[in-house]
mmCIF file of the N, C-alpha and C atoms, coordinates in Angstrom:
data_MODEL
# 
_entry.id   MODEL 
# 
loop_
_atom_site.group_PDB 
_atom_site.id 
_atom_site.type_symbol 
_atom_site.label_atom_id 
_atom_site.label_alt_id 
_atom_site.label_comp_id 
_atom_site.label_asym_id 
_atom_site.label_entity_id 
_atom_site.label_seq_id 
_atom_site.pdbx_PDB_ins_code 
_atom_site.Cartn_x 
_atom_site.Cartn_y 
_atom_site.Cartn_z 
_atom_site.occupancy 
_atom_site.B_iso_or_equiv 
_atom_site.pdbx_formal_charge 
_atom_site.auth_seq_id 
_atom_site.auth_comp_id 
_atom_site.auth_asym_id 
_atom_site.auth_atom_id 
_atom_site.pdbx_PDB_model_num 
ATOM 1   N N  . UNK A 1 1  ? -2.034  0.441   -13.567 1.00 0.00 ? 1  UNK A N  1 
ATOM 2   C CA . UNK A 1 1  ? -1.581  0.337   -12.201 1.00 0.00 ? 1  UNK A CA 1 
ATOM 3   C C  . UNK A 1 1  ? -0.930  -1.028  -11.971 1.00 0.00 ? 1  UNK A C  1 
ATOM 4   N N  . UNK A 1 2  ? -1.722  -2.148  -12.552 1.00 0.00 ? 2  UNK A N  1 
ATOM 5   C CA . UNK A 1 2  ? -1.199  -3.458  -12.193 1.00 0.00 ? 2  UNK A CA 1 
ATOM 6   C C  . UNK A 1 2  ? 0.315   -3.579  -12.822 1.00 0.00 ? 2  UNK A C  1 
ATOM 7   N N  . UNK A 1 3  ? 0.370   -3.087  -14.183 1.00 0.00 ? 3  UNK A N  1 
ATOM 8   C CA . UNK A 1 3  ? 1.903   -3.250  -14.676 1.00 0.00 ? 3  UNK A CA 1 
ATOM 9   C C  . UNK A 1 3  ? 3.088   -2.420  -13.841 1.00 0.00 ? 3  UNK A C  1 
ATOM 10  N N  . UNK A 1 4  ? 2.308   -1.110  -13.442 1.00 0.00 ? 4  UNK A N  1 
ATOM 11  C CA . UNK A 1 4  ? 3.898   -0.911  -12.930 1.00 0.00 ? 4  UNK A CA 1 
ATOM 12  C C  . UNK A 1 4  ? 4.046   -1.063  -11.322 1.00 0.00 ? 4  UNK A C  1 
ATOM 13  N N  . UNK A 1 5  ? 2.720   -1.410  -10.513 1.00 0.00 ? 5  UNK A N  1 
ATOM 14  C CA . UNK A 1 5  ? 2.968   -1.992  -9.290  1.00 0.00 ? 5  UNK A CA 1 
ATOM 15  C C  . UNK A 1 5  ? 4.105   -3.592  -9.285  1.00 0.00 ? 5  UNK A C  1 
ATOM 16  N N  . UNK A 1 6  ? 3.623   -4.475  -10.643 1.00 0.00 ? 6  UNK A N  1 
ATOM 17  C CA . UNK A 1 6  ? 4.368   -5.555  -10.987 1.00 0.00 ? 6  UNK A CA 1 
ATOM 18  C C  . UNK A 1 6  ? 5.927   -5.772  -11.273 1.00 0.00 ? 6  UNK A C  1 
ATOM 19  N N  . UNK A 1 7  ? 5.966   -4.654  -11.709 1.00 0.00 ? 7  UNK A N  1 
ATOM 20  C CA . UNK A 1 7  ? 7.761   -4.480  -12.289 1.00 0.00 ? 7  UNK A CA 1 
ATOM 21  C C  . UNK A 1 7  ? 8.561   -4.374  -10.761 1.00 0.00 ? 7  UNK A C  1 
ATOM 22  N N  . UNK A 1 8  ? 9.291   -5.386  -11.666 1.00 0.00 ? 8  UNK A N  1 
ATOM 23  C CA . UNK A 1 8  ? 10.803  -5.948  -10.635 1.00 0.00 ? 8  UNK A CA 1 
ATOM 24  C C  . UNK A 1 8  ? 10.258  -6.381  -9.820  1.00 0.00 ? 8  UNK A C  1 
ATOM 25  N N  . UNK A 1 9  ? 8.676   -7.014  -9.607  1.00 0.00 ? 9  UNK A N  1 
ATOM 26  C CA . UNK A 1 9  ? 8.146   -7.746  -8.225  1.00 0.00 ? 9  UNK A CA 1 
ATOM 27  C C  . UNK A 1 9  ? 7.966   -9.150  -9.006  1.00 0.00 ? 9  UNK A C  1 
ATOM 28  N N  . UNK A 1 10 ? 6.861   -9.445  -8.649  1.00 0.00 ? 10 UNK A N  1 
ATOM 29  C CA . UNK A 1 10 ? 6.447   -10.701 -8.775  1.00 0.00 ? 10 UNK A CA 1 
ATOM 30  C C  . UNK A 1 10 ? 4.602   -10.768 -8.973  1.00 0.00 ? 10 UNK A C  1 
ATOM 31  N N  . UNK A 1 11 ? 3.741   -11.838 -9.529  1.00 0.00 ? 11 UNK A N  1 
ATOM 32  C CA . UNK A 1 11 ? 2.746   -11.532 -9.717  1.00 0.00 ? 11 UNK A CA 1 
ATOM 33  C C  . UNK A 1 11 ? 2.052   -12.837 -8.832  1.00 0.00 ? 11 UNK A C  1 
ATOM 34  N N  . UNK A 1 12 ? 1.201   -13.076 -8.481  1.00 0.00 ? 12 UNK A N  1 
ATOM 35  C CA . UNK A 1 12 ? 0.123   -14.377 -8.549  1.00 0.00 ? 12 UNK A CA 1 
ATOM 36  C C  . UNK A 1 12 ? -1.309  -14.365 -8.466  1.00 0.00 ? 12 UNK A C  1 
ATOM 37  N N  . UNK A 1 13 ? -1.888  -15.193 -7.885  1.00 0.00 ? 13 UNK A N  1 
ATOM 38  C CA . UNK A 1 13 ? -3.180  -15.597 -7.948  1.00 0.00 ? 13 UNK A CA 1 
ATOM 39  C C  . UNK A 1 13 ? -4.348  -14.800 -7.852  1.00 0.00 ? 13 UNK A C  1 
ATOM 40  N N  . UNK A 1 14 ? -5.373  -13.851 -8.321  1.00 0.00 ? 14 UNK A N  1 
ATOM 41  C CA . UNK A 1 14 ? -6.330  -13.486 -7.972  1.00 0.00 ? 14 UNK A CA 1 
ATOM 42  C C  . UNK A 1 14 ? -6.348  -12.438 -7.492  1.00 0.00 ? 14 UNK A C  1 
ATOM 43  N N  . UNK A 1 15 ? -5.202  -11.407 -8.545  1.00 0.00 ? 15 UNK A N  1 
ATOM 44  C CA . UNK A 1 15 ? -4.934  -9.862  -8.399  1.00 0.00 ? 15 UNK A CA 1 
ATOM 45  C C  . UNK A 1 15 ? -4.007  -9.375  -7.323  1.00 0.00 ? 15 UNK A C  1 
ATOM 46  N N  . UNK A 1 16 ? -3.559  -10.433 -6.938  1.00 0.00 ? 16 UNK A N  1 
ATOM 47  C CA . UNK A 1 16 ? -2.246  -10.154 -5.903  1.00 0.00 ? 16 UNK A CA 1 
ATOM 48  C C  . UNK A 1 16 ? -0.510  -10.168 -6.603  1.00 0.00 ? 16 UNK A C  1 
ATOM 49  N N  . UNK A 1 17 ? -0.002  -9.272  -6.022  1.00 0.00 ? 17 UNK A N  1 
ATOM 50  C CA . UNK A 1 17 ? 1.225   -8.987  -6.428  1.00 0.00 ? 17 UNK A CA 1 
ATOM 51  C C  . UNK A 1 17 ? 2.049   -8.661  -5.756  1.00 0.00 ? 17 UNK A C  1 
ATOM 52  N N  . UNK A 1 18 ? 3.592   -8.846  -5.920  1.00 0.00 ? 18 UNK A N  1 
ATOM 53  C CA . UNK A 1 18 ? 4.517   -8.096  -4.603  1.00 0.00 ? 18 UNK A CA 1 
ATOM 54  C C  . UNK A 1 18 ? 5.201   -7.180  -5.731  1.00 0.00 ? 18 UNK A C  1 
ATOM 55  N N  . UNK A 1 19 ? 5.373   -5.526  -4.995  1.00 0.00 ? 19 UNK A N  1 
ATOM 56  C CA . UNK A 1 19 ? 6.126   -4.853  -6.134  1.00 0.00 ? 19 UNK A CA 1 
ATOM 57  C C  . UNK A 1 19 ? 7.526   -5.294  -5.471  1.00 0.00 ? 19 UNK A C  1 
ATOM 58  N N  . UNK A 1 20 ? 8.551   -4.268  -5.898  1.00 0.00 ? 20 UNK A N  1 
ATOM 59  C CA . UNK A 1 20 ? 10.029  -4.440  -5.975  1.00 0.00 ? 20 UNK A CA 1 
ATOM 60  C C  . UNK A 1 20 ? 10.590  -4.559  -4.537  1.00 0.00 ? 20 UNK A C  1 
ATOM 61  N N  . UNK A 1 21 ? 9.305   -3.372  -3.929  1.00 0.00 ? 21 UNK A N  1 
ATOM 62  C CA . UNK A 1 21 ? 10.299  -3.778  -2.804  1.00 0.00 ? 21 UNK A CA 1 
ATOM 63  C C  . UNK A 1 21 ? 9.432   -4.793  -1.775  1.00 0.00 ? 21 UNK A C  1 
ATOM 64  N N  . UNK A 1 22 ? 8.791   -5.702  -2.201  1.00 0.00 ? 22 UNK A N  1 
ATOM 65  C CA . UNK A 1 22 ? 8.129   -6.763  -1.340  1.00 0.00 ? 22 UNK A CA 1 
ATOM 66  C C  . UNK A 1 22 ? 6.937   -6.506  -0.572  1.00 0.00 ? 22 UNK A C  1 
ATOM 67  N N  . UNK A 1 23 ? 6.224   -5.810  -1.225  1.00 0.00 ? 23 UNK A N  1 
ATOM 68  C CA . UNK A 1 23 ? 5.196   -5.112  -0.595  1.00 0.00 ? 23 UNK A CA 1 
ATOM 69  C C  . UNK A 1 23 ? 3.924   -6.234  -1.249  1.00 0.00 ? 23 UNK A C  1 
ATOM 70  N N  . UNK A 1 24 ? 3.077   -6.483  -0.426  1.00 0.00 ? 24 UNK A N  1 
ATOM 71  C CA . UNK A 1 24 ? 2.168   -7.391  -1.072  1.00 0.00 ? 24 UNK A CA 1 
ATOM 72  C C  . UNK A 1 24 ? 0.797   -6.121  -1.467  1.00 0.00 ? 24 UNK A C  1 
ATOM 73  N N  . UNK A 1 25 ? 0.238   -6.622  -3.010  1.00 0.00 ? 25 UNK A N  1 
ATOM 74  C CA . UNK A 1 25 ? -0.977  -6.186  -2.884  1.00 0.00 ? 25 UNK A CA 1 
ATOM 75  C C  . UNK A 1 25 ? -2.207  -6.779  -3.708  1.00 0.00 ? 25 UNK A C  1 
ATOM 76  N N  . UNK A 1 26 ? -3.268  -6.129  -3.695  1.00 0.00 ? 26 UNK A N  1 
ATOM 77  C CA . UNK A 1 26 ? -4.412  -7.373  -4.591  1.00 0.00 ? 26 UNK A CA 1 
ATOM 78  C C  . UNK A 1 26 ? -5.291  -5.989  -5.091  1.00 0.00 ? 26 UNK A C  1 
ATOM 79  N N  . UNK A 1 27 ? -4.957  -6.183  -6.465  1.00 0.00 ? 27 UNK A N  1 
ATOM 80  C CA . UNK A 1 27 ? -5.834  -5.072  -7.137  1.00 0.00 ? 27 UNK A CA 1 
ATOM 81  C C  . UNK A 1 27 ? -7.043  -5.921  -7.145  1.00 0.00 ? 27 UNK A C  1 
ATOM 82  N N  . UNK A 1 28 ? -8.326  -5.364  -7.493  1.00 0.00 ? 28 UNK A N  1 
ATOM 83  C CA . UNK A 1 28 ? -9.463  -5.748  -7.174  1.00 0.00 ? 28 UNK A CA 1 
ATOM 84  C C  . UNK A 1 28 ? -10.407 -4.615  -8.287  1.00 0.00 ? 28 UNK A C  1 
ATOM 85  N N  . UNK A 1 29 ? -11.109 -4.855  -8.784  1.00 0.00 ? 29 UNK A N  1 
ATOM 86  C CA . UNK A 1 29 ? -12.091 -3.827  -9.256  1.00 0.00 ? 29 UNK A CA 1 
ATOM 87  C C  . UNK A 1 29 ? -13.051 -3.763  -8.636  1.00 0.00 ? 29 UNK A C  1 
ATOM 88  N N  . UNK A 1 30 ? -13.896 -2.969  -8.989  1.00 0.00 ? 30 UNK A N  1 
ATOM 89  C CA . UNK A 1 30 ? -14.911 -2.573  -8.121  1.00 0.00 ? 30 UNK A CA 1 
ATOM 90  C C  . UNK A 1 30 ? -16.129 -3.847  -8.747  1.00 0.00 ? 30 UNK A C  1 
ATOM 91  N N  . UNK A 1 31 ? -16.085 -3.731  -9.321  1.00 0.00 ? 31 UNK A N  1 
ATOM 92  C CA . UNK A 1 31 ? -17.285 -5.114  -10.455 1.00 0.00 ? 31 UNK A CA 1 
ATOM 93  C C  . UNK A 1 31 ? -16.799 -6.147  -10.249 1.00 0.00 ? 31 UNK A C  1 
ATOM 94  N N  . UNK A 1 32 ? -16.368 -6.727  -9.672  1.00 0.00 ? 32 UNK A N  1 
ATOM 95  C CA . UNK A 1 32 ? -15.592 -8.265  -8.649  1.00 0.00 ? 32 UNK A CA 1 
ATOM 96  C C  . UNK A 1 32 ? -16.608 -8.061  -7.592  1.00 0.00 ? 32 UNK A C  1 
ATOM 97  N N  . UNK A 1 33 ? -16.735 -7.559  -6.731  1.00 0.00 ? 33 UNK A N  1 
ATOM 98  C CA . UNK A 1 33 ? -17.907 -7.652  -5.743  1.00 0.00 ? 33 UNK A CA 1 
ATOM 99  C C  . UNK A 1 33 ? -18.796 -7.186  -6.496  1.00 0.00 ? 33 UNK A C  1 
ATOM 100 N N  . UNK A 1 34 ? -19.107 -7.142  -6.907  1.00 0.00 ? 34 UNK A N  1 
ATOM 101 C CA . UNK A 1 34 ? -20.880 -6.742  -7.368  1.00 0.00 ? 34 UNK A CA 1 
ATOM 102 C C  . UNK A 1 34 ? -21.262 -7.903  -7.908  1.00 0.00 ? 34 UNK A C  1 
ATOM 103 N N  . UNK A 1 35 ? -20.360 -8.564  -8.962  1.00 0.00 ? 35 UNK A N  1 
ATOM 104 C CA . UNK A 1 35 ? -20.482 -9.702  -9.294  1.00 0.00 ? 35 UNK A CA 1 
ATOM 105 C C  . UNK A 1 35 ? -20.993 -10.753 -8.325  1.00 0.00 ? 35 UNK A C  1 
ATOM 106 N N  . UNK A 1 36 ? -19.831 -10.706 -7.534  1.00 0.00 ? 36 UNK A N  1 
ATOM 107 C CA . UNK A 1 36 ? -19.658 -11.888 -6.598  1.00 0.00 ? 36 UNK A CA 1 
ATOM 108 C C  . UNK A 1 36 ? -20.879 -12.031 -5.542  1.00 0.00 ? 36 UNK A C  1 
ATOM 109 N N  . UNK A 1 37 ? -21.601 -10.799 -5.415  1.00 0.00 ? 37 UNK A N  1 
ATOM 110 C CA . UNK A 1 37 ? -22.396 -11.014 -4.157  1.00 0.00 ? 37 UNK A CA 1 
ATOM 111 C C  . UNK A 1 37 ? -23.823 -10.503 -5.057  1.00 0.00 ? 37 UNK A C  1 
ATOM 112 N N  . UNK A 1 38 ? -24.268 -11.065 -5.937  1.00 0.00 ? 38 UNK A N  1 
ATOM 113 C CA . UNK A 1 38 ? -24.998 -11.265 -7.113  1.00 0.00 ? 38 UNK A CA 1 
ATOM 114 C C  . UNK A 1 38 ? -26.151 -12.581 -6.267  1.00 0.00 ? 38 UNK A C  1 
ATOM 115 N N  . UNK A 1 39 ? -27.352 -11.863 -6.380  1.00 0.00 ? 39 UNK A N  1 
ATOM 116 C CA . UNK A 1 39 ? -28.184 -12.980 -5.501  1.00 0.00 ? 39 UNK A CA 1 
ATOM 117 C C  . UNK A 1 39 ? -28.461 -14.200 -6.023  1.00 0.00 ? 39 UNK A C  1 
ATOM 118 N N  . UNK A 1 40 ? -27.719 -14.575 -7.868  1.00 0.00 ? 40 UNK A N  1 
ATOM 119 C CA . UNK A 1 40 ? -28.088 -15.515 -8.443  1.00 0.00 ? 40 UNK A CA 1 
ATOM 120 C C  . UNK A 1 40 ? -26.705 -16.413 -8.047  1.00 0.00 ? 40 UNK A C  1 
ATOM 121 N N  . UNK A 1 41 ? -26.679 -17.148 -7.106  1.00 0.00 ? 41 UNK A N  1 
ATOM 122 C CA . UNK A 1 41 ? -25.506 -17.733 -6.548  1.00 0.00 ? 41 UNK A CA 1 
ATOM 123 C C  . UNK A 1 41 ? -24.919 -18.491 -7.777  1.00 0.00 ? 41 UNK A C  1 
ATOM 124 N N  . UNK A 1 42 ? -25.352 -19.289 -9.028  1.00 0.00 ? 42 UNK A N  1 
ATOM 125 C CA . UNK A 1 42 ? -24.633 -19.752 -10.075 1.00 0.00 ? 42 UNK A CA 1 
ATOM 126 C C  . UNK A 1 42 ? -23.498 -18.610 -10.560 1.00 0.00 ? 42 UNK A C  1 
ATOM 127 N N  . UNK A 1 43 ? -24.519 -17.325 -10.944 1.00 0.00 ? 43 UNK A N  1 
ATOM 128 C CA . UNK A 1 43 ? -23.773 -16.346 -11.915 1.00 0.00 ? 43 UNK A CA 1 
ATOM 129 C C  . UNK A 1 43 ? -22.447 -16.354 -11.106 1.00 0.00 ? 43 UNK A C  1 
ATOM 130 N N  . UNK A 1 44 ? -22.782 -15.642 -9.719  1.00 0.00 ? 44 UNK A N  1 
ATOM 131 C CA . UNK A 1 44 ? -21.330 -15.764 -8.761  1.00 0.00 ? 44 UNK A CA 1 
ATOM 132 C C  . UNK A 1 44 ? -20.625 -16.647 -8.978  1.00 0.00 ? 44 UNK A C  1 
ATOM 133 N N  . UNK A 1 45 ? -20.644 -17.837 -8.795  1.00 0.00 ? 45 UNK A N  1 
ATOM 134 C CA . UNK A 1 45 ? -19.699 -19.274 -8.579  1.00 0.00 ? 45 UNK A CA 1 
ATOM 135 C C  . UNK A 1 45 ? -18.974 -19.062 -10.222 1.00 0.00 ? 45 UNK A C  1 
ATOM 136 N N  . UNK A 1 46 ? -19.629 -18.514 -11.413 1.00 0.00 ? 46 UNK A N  1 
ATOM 137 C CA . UNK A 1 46 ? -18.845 -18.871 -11.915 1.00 0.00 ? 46 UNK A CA 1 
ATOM 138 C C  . UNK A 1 46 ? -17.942 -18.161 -12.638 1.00 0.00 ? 46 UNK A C  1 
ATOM 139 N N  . UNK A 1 47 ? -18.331 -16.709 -11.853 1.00 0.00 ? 47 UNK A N  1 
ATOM 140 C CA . UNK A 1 47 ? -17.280 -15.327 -12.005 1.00 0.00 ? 47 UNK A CA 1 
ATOM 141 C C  . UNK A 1 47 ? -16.235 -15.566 -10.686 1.00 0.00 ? 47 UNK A C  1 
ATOM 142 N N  . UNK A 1 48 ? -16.151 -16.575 -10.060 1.00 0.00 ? 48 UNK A N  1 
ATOM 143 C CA . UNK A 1 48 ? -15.228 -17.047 -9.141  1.00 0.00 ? 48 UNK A CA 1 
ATOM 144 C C  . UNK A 1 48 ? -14.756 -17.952 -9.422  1.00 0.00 ? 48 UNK A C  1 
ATOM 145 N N  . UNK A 1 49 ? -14.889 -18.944 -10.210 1.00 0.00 ? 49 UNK A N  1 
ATOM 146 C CA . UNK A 1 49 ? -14.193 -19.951 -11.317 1.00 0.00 ? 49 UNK A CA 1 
ATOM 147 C C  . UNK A 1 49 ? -13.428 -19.473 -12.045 1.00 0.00 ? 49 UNK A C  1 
ATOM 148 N N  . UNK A 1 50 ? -13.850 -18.392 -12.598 1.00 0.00 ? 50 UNK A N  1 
ATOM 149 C CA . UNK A 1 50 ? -12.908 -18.200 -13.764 1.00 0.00 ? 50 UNK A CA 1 
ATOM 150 C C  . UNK A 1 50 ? -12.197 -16.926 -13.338 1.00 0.00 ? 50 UNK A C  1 
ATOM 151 N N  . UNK A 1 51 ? -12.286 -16.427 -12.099 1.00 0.00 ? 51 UNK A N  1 
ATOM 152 C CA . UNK A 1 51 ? -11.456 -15.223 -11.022 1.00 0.00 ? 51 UNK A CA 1 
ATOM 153 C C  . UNK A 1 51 ? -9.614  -16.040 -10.441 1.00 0.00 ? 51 UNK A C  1 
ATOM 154 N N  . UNK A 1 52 ? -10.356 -17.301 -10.003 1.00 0.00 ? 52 UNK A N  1 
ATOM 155 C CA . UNK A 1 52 ? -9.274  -18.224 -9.687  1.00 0.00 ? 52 UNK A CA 1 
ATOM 156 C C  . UNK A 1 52 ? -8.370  -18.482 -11.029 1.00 0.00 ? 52 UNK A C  1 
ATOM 157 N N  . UNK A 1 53 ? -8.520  -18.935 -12.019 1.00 0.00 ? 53 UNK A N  1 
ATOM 158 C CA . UNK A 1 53 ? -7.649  -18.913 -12.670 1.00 0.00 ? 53 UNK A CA 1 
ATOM 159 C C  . UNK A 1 53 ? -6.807  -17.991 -13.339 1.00 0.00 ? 53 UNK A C  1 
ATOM 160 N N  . UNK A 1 54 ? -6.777  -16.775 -13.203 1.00 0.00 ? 54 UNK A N  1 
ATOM 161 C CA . UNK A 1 54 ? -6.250  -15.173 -13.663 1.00 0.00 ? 54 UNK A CA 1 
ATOM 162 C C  . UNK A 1 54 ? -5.407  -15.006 -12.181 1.00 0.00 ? 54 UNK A C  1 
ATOM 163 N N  . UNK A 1 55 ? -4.576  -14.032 -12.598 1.00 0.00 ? 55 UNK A N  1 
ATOM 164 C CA . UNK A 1 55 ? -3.258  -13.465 -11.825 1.00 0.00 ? 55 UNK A CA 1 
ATOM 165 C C  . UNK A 1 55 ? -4.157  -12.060 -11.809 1.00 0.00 ? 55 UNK A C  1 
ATOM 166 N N  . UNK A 1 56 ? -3.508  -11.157 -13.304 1.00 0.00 ? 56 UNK A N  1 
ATOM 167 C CA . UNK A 1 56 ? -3.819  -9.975  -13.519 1.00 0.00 ? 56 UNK A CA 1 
ATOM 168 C C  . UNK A 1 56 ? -5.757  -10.376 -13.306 1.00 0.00 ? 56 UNK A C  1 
ATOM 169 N N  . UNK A 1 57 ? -6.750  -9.279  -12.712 1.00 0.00 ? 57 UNK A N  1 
ATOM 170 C CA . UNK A 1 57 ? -7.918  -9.561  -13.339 1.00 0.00 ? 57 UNK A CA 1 
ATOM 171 C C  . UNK A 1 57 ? -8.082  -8.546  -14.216 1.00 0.00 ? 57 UNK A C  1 
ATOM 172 N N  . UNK A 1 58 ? -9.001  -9.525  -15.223 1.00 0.00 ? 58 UNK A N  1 
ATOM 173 C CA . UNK A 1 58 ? -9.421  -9.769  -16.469 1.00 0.00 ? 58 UNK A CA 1 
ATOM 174 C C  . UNK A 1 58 ? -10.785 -9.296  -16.522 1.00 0.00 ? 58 UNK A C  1 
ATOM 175 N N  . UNK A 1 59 ? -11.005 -7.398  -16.378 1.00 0.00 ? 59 UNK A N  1 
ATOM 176 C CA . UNK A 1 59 ? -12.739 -7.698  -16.090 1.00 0.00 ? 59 UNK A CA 1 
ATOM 177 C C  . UNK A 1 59 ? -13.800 -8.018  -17.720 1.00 0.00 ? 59 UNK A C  1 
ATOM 178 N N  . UNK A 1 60 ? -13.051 -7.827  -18.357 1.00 0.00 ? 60 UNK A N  1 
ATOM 179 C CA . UNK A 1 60 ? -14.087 -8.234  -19.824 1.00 0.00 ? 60 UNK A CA 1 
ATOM 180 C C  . UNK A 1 60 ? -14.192 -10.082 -19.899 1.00 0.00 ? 60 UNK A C  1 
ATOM 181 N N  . UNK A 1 61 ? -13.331 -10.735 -19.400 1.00 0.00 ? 61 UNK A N  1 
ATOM 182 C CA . UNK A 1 61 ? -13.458 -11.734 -19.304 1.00 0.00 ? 61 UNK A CA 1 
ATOM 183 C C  . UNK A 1 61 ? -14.697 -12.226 -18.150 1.00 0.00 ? 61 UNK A C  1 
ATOM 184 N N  . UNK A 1 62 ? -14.246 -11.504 -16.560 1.00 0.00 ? 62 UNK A N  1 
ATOM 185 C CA . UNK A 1 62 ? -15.033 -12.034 -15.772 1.00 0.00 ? 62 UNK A CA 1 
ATOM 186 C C  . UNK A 1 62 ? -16.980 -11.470 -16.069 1.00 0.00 ? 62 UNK A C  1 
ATOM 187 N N  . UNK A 1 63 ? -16.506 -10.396 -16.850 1.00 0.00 ? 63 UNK A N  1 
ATOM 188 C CA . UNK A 1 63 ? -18.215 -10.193 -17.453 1.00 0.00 ? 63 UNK A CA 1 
ATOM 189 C C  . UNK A 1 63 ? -19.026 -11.208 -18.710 1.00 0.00 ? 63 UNK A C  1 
ATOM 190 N N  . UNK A 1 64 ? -17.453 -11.328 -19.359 1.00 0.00 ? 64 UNK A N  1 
ATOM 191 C CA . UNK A 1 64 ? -18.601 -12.658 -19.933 1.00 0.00 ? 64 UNK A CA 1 
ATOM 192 C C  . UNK A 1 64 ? -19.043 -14.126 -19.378 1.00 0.00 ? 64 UNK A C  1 
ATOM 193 N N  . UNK A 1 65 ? -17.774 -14.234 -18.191 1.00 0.00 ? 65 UNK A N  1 
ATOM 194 C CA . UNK A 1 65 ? -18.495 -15.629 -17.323 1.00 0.00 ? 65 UNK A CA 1 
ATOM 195 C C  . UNK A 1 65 ? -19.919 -15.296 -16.741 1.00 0.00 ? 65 UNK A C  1 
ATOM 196 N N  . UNK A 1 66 ? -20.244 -13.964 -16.495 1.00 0.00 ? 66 UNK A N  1 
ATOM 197 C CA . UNK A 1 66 ? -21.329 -13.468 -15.648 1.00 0.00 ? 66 UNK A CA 1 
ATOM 198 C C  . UNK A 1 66 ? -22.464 -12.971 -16.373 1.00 0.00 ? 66 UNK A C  1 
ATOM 199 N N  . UNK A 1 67 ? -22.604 -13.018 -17.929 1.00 0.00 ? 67 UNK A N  1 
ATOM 200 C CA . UNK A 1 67 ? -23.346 -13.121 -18.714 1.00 0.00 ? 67 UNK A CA 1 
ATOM 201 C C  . UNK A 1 67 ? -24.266 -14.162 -19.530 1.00 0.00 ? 67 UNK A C  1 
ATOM 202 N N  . UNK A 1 68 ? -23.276 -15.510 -19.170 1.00 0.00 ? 68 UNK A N  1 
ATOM 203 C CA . UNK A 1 68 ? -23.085 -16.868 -19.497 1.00 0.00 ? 68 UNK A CA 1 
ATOM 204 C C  . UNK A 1 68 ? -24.751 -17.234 -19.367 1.00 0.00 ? 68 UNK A C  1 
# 
């Protein structure tokens, strides 16, 4: 979904994208909040550390910050 919402748009920060015709959007998985609202406030902070630095998200990545 993220690649061809992306084509002929533009991409940035934290699963947001504009397709071609300027439409803004923010893919999101469903395991981004579950993560994030995780009662061990470290695990969160640092599946949101490493959320901020990704465009596309990356969920095998943000599971190993959250395994850490």
């Amino acid at each position: 979904m993220w690649e061809k919402l992306s084509a002929g748009g533009s991409r940035a920060q934290c699963g947001w994208l504009k397709d071609r015709f300027g439409v803004s959007w923010q893919i999101v998985p469903t395991v981004l909040g579950e993560m994030l609202n995780d009662p061990d406030r470290a695990r969160a902070q640092r599946v949101m550390d490493v959320m901020l630095k990704m465009s596309r998200i990356d969920i095998r990545t943000l599971k190993q910050a959250y395994k850490q």
